[in-house]
C-alpha positions, 0 to 999 in steps of 0.5 A, a space after each residue: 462455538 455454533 455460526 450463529 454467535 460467531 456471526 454476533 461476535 463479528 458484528 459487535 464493531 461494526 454493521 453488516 454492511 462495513 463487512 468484507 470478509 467472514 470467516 467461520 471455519 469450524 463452527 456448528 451450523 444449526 441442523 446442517 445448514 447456514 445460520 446467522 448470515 443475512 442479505 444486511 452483508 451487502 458488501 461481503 466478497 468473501 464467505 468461508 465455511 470450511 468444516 462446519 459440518 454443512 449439509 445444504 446451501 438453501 440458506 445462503 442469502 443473496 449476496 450480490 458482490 460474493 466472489 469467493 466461497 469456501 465450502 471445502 470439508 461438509 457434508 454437500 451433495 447437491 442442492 447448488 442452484 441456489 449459489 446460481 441464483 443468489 451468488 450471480 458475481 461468483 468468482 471461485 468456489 471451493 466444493 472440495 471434501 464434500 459429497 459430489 459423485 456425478 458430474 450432474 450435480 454441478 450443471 448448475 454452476 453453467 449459470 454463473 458466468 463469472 465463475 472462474 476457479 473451482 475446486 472439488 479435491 477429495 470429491 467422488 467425482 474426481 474419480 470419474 473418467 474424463 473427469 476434466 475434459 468433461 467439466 471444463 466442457 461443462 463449464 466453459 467459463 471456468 479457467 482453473 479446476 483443482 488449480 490448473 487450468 485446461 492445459 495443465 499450467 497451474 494458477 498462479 498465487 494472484 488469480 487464487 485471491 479475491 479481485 482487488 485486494 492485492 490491487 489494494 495493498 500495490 497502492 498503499 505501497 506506492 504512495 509510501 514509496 511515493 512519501 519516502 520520495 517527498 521526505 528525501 527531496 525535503 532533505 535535498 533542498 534543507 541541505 542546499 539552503 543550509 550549504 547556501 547559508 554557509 557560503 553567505 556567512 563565509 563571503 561576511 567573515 571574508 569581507 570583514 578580514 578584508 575590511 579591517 587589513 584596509 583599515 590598517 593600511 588606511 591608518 598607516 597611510 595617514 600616518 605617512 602622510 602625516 610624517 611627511 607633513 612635518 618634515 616639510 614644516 621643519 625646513 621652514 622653521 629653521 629659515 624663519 629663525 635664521 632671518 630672525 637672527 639676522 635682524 637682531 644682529 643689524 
């Protein structure tokens, strides 16, 4: 598929603009040069051309917020002024596997300031006495060549990616562990509620238990009283017969 189409088939979703990363690895560019990619990609901050048989950078667009470039495996041996002057926030640049054979040919990237990393695996120039002493002399900003810095130390995995995308992926973390916090004290407080509803309901069963053995005690007492009642009465009954007697008898 030649660079051109792929570049259409990216964009039948979406505008330019609302494109961050593209990818064209592989493709056929158009007489060894880009083709297809516009200054309409104002917010792409990544761009890989990796083995699409790239022979020059002439027609890289201005593209403000690039950081990283991928051009590893092409036919590039010069020409890399252009990147100093319409790639100004560059951060990594991948030149490995192509055609550089003096160190010469990279002063152009002294004016990218934010240049960080830059790669140049499999290039003539690697060959080259002093070949890291002499481009970090080059290019003092740089932090990492071929993926270590000017000490030796290799770059870890999170100075190898683009600014802000792992940044990205921390929050959407946080808030999910964040969410999974607020579910959890949800659950808390239902099972509070429902503990305090229990103990309501179990204090009402006491309280009716309690009620009906008072009411029971109640009807035995009246039935006590009522006993007593009549045991008093009886006496009085028989005295009133016997003087009823008595009178008949006179």
């Amino acid at each position: 598929m030649d660079m051109k189409k792929r570049v259409s088939l990216e964009l039948r979703h979406r505008a330019p603009a609302d494109v961050k990363e593209l990818v064209l690895d592989n493709c056929r560019c158009t007489e060894g040069k880009i083709d297809g990619i516009t200054e309409e990609f104002v917010n792409l901050e990544l761009l890989s051309l990796i083995n699409v048989l790239l022979c020059s950078v002439s027609d890289i667009p201005k593209l403000d917020k690039l950081k990283k470039l991928e051009l590893s495996d092409n036919r590039i041996s010069g020409g890399l002024e252009v990147l100093a002057e319409r790639l100004v926030n560059l951060t990594h640049l991948n030149l490995s596997g192509n055609k550089f054979k003096d160190i010469s040919t990279l002063e152009p990237l002294k004016k990218l300031p934010q240049l960080k990393s830059l790669d140049l695996f499999n290039c003539e120039v690697t060959n080259l006495a002093d070949y890291r002493d002499s481009i970090f002399k080059l290019l003092p900003q740089l932090t990492y060549l071929d993926g270590y810095d000017i000490d030796d130390c290799e770059a870890s995995d999170s100075d190898g990616e683009v600014d802000g995308v792992e940044d990205d992926d921390d929050d959407d973390e946080e808030e999910g562990e964040s969410e999974d916090f607020e579910e959890e004290e949800d659950e808390d407080d239902e099972g509070v509620a429902n503990t305090g509803a229990d103990l309501d309901s179990t204090d009402d069963e006491e309280g009716e238990v309690n009620g009906d053995v008072d009411s029971e005690e109640d009807e035995e007492d009246d039935d006590e009283d009522d006993d007593d009642e009549d045991e008093d009465s009886s006496p009085a009954k028989g005295e009133k017969r016997k003087r009823e007697d008595e009178e008949d008898e006179d």
